[in-house]
FITI-326883 format. One record per residue (C-alpha): residue in one letter; x, y, z; residue number from 1. Coordinates in steps of 0.05 Angstrom, whole numbers, always signed. Layout:
BASE;A;X;Y;Z;NUM
...
END
This chain:
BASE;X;-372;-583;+225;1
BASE;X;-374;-640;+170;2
BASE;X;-462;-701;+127;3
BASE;X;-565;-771;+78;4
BASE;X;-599;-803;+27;5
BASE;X;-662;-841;+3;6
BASE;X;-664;-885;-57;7
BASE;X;-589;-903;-98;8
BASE;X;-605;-856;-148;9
BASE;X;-559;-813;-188;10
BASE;X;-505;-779;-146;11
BASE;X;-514;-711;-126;12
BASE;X;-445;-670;-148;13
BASE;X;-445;-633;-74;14
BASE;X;-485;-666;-29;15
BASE;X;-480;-727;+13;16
BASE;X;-538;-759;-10;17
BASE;X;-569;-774;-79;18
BASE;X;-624;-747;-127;19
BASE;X;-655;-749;-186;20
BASE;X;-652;-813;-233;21
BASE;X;-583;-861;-254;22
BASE;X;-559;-831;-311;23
BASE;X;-524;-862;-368;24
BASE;X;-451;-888;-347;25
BASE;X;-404;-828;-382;26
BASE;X;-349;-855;-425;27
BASE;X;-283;-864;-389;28
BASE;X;-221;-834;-404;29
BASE;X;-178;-876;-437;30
BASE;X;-123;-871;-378;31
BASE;X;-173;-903;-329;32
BASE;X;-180;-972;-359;33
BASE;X;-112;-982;-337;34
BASE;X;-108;-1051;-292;35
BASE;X;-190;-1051;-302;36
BASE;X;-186;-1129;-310;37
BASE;X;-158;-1140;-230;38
BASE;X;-216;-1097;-195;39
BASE;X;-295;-1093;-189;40
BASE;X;-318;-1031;-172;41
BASE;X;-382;-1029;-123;42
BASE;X;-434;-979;-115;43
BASE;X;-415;-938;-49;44
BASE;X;-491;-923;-34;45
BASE;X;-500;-997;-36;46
BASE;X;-520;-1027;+32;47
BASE;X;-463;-1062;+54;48
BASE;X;-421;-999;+28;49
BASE;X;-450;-963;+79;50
BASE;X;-449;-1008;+137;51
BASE;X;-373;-1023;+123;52
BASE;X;-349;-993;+60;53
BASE;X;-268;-998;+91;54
BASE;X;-246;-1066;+56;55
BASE;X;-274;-1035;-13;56
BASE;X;-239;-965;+2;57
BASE;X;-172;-1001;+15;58
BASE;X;-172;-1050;-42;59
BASE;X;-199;-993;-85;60
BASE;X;-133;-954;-62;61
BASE;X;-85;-1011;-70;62
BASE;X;-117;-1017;-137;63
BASE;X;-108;-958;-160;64
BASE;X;-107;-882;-117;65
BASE;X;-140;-848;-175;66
BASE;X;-191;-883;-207;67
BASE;X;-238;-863;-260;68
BASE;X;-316;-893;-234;69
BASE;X;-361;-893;-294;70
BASE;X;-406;-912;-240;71
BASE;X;-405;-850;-202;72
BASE;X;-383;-811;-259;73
BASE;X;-327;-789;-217;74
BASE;X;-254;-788;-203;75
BASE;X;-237;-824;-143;76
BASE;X;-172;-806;-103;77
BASE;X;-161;-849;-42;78
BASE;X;-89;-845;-33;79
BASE;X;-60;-803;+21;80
BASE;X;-10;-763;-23;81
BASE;X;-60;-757;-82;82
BASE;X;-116;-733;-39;83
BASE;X;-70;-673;-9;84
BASE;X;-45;-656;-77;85
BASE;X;-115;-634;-87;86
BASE;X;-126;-606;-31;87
BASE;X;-70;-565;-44;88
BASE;X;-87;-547;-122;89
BASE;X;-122;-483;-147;90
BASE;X;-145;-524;-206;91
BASE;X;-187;-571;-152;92
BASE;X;-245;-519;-145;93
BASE;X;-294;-530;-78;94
BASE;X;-349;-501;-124;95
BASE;X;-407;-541;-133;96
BASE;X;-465;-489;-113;97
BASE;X;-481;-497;-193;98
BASE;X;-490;-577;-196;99
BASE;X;-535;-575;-130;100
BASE;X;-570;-530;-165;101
BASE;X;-579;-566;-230;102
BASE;X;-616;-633;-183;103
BASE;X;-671;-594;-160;104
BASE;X;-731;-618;-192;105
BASE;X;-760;-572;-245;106
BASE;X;-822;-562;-208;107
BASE;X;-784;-526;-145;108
BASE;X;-733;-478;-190;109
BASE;X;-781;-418;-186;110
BASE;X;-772;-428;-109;111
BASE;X;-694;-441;-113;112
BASE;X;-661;-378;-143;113
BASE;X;-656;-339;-61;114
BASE;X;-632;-401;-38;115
BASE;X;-579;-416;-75;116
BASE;X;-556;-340;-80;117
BASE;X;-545;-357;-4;118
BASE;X;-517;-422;-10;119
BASE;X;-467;-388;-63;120
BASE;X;-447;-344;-2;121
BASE;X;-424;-405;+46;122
BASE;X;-345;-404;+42;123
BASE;X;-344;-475;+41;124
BASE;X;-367;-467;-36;125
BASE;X;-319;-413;-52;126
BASE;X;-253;-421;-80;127
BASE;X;-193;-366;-60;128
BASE;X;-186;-305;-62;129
BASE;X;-255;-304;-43;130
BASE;X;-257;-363;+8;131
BASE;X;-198;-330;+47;132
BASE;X;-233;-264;+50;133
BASE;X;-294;-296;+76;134
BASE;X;-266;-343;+126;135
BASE;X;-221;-291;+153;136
BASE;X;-286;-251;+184;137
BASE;X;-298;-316;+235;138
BASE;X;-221;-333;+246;139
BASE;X;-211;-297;+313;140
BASE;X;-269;-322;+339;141
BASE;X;-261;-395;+320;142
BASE;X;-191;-402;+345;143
BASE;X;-173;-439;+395;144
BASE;X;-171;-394;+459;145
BASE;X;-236;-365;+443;146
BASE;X;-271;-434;+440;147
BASE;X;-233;-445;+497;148
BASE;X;-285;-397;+536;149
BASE;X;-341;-443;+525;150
BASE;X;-304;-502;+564;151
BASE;X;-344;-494;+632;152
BASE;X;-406;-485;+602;153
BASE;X;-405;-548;+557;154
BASE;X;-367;-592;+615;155
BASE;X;-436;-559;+657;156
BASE;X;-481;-574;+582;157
BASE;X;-454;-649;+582;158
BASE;X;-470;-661;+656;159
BASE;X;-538;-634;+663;160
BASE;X;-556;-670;+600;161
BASE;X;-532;-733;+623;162
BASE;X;-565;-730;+688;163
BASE;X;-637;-727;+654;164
BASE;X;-619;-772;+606;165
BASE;X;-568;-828;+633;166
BASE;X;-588;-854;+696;167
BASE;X;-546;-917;+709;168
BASE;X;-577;-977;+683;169
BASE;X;-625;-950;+638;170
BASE;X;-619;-969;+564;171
BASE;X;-633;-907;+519;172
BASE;X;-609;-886;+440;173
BASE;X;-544;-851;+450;174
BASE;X;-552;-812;+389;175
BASE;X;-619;-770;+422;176
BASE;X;-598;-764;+492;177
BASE;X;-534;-742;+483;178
BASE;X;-492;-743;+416;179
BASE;X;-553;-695;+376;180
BASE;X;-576;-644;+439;181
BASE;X;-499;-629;+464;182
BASE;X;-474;-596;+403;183
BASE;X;-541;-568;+394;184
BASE;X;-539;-537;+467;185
BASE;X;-472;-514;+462;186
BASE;X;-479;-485;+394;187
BASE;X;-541;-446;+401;188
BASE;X;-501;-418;+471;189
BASE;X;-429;-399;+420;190
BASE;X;-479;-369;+367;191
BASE;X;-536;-334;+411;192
BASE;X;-586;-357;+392;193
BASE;X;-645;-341;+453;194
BASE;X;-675;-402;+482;195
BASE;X;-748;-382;+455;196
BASE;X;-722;-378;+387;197
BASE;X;-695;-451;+390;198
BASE;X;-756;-490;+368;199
BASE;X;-760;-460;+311;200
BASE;X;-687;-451;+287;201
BASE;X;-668;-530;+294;202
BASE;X;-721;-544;+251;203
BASE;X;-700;-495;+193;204
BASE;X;-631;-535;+206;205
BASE;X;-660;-595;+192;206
BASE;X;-702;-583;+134;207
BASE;X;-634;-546;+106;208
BASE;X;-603;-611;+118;209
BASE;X;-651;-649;+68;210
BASE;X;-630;-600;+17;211
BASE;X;-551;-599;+29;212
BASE;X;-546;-673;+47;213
BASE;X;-594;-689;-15;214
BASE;X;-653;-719;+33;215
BASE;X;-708;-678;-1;216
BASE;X;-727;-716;-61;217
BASE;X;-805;-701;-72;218
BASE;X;-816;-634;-99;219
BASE;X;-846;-610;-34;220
BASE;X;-797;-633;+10;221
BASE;X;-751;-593;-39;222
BASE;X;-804;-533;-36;223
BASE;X;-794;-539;+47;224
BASE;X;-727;-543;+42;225
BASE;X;-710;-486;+8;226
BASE;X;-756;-439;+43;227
BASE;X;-727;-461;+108;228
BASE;X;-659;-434;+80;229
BASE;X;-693;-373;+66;230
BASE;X;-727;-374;+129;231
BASE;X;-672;-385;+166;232
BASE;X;-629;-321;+137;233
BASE;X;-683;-280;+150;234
BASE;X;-689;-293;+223;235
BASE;X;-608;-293;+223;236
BASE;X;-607;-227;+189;237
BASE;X;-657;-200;+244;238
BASE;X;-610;-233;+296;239
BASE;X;-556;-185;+266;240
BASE;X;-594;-133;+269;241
BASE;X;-614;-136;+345;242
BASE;X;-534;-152;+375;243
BASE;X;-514;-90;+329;244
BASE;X;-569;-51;+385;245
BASE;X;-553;-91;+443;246
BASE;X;-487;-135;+431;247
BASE;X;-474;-197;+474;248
BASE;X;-426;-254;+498;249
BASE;X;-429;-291;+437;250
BASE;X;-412;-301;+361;251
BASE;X;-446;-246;+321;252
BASE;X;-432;-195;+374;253
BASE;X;-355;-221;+372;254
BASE;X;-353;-214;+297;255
BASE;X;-387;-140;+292;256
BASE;X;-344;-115;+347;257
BASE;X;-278;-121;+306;258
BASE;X;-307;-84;+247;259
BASE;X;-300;-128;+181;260
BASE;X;-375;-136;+168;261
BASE;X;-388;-70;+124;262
BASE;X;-318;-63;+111;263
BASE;X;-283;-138;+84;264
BASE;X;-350;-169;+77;265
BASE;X;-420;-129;+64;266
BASE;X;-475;-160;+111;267
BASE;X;-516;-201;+71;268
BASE;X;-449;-235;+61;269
BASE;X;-440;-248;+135;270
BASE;X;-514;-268;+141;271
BASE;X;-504;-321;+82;272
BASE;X;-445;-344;+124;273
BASE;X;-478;-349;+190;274
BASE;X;-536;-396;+157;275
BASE;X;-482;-438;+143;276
BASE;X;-451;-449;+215;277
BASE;X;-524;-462;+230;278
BASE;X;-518;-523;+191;279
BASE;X;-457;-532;+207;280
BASE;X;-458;-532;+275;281
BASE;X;-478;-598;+306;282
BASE;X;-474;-654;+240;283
BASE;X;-410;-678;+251;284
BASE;X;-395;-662;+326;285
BASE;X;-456;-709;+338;286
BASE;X;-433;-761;+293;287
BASE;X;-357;-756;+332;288
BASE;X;-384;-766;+393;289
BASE;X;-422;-832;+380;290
BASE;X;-374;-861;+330;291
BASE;X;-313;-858;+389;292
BASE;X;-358;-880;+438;293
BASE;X;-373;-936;+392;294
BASE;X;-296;-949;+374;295
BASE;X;-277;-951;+446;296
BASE;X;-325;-1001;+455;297
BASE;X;-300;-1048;+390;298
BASE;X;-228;-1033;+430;299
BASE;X;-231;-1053;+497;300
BASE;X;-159;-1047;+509;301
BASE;X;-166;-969;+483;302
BASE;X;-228;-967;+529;303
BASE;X;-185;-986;+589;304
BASE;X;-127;-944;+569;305
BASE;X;-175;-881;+578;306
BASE;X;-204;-889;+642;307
BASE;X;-127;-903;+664;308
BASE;X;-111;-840;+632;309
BASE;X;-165;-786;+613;310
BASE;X;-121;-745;+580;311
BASE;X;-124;-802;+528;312
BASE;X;-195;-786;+512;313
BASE;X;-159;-728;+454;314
BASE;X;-124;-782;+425;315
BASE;X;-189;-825;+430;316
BASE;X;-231;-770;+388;317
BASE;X;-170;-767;+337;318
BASE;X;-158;-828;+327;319
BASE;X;-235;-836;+305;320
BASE;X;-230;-779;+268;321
BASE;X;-186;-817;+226;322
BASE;X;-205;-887;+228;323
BASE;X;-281;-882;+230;324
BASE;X;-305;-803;+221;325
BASE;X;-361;-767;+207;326
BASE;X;-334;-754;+140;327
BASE;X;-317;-805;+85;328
BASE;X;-302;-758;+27;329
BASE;X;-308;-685;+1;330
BASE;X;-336;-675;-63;331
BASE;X;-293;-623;-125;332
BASE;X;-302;-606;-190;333
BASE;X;-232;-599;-238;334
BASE;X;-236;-524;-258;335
BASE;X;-186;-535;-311;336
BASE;X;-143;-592;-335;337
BASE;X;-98;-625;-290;338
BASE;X;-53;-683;-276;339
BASE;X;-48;-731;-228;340
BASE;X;-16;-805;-218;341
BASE;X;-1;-803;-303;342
BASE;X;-90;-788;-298;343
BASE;X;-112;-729;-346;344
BASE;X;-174;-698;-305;345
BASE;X;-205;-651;-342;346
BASE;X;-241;-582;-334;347
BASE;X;-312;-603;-307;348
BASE;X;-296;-669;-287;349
BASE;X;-325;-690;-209;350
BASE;X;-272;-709;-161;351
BASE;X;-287;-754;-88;352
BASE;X;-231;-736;-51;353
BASE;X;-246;-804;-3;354
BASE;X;-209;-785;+58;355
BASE;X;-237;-845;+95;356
BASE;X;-188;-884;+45;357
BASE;X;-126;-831;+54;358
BASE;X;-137;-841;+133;359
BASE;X;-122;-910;+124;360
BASE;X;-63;-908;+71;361
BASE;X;-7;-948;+101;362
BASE;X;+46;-908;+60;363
BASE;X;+19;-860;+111;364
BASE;X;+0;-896;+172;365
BASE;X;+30;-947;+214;366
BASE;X;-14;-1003;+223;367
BASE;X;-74;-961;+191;368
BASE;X;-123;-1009;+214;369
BASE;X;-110;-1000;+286;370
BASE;X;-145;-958;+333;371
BASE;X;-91;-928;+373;372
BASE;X;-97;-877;+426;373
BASE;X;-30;-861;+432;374
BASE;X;-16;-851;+360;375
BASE;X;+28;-798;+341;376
BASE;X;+53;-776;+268;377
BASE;X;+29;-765;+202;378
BASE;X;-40;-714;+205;379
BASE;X;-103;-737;+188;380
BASE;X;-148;-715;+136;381
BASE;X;-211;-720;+181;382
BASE;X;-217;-645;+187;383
BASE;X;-198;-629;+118;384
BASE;X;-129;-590;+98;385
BASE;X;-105;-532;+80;386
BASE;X;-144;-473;+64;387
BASE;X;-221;-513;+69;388
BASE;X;-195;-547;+139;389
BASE;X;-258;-547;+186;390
BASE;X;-261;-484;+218;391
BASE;X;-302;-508;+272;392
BASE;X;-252;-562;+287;393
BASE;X;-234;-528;+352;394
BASE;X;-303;-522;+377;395
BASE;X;-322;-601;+357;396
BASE;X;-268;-625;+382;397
BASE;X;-283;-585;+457;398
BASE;X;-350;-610;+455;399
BASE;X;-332;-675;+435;400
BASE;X;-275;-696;+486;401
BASE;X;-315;-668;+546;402
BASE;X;-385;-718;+523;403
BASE;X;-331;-779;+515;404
BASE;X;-296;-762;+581;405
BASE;X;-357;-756;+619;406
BASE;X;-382;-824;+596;407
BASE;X;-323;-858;+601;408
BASE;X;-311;-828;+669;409
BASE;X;-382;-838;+698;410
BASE;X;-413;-895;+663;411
BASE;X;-367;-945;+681;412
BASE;X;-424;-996;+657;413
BASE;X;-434;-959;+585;414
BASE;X;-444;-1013;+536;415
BASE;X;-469;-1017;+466;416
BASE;X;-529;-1071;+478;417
BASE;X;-536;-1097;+409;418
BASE;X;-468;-1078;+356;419
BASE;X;-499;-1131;+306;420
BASE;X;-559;-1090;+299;421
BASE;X;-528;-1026;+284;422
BASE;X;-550;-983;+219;423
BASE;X;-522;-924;+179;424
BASE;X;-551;-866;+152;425
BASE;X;-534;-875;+75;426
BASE;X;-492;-826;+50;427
BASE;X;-440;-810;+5;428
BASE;X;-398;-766;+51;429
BASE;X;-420;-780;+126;430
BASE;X;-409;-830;+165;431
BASE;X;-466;-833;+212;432
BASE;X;-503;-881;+251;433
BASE;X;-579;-883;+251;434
BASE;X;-581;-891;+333;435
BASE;X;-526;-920;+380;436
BASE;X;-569;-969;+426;437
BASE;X;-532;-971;+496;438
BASE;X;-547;-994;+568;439
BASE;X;-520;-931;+621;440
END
């Protein structure tokens, strides 16, 4: 729960933004000039990429599902078989704690060295045997029947926020009155985090968002970034501390009560971890809900088929997951040599797995470019796979279907009152709009 930019700069290995300054285009490898003469690459931070980077993405597949970018000194993998053949490879590391790192400007390093110690404790940068051992800490409490307990209180979440904020016939930003404060409500509820405290932890989640995504680019905003991350541990860590004396009906209480913190993982570990479902918690549920309320309203005929049917409103939020998610891509590193489509990556080189390109592979997909809300089949990569598949996919994906059925069921007059106008945050790896403009 996956995720922006300033200036097209040089590509930040991890993050879904840039940094830095364009470095010099690395030489090629001599397999990835192969049909070179019958494609032109384009800069995905460009701003057309971003508004509608899916015609590039699907010639750049049909062209060629691994493709070396001197561009983006990267691999890129946009077929659907070649993307879960990495996902599936020990040799396709999820490490890149290192290359963040390496783009913070040398001003800020004296500031960076706690930070990233904590960042280097998020699972989502570990590889196995240590990812699994992590991860397995929050899998009880991220499975399905125990987000399942939260159902009533974010059905109750969605409609008191909607009632302050959607009166019929008012115009308003989707994005800030509903598809940013839901998760945020329901989160802070799943983690326990006590309403006084709020203020103050959103904002550490957003400065730690300029660092992850790659927003900070001055040296201060670097300098505040990093000691938010610190910040924000601390007052986790103190969290901790106080449901150890006086456990409650929520996350950290769940995960001390079965035992493993002291015992699988020590408890700075499980600190570390719970900074990142901070971060974690609302990006991409926020972006799901406005980009299928957005896609239902490009669809009309989907539109109509879920207010027939509510209980198409899953396949509504699935079907965006895979045509238009939050996530475009996920960014690797090749830990050793490996090969791939008659490709030679080698140790060190950066990988895009562009899942926004698999989602759409019509070896895969029926129709790819069709929003269906009845589609069944082949799975799609808008979670991730495998061992690094979204462990909060459970809880977005609750949070998400009860905002989309509560629109769709009481705003029978929802409607996006200017699509032309519509921006994107630029990113490498979200896909997420800058406001969603709609008349209640």
């Amino acid at each position: 729960m996956i995720a922006t930019t300033v200036a097209p700069a040089a590509v930040c290995p991890m993050s879904h933004g840039v940094s830095g300054t364009a470095p010099l285009p690395a030489p090629a490898p001599a397999s990835a000039f192969d049909k070179a003469a019958t494609f032109t690459e384009r800069y995905l931070l460009a701003p057309d990429m971003v508004a509608a980077p899916y015609a590039h993405l699907d010639a750049l597949r049909d062209h060629a599902p691994v493709h070396w970018s001197p561009m983006h000194h990267a691999w890129l993998v946009t077929g659907y078989e070649q993307v879960m053949r990495c996902l599936r490879d020990p040799a396709v590391s999820a490490d890149r704690v290192r290359p963040l790192m390496d783009a913070v400007p040398q001003g800020a390093r004296d500031d960076a060295e706690r930070a990233f110690g904590i960042l280097s404790r998020w699972m989502v940068f570990n590889d196995a045997p240590q990812h699994r051992r992590l991860r397995q800490v929050f899998q009880e409490s991220f499975a399905a029947r125990a987000v399942n307990r939260y159902r009533a209180f974010t059905e109750k979440a969605t409609a008191a926020v909607l009632a302050r904020r959607a009166a019929p016939g008012r115009t308003g930003d989707l994005m800030a009155d509903l598809a940013k404060p839901l998760p945020a409500l329901v989160f802070a509820r799943w983690l326990g985090i006590p309403r006084t405290d709020s203020a103050a932890f959103w904002y550490w989640n957003a400065r730690v968002a300029d660092l992850v995504l790659g927003t900070a680019q001055e040296e201060s905003e670097y300098r505040a970034s990093l000691q938010a991350l610190v910040s924000l541990e601390d007052y986790l860590a103190s969290l901790v501390a106080r449901r150890r004396a006086e456990p409650g009906d929520d996350l950290i209480s769940q995960v001390l009560a079965e035992g493993r913190v002291g015992d699988t993982v020590t408890e700075l570990e499980f600190v570390g971890m719970l900074t990142q479902m901070a971060f974690a918690g609302g990006e991409t549920t926020s972006n799901l809900i406005a980009n299928t309320l957005l896609a239902l309203h490009q669809n009309p005929d989907a539109l109509t088929a879920v207010r027939e049917e509510p209980e198409l409103v899953r396949g509504a939020v699935e079907e965006t997951l895979r045509l238009d998610g939050p996530s475009k891509m996920s960014i690797r590193t090749a830990r050793a040599d490996l090969g791939l489509d008659g490709h030679t990556l080698r140790a060190g080189d950066r990988i895009f797995l562009v899942t926004a390109a698999a989602n759409r592979d019509p070896a895969r997909f029926p129709d790819p470019g069709r929003f269906d809300v009845r589609r069944t089949g082949a799975t799609h990569l808008g979670l991730g796979f495998g061992a690094h598949f979204c462990i909060g996919a459970a809880l977005a994906r609750l949070v998400a279907c009860a905002a989309v059925s509560a629109l769709v069921r009481d705003h029978p007059g929802l409607t996006v009152t200017d699509p032309a106008a519509l921006t994107w945050q630029p990113s490498l790896l979200n896909r997420s709009l800058t406001a969603l403009p709609v008349r209640y």
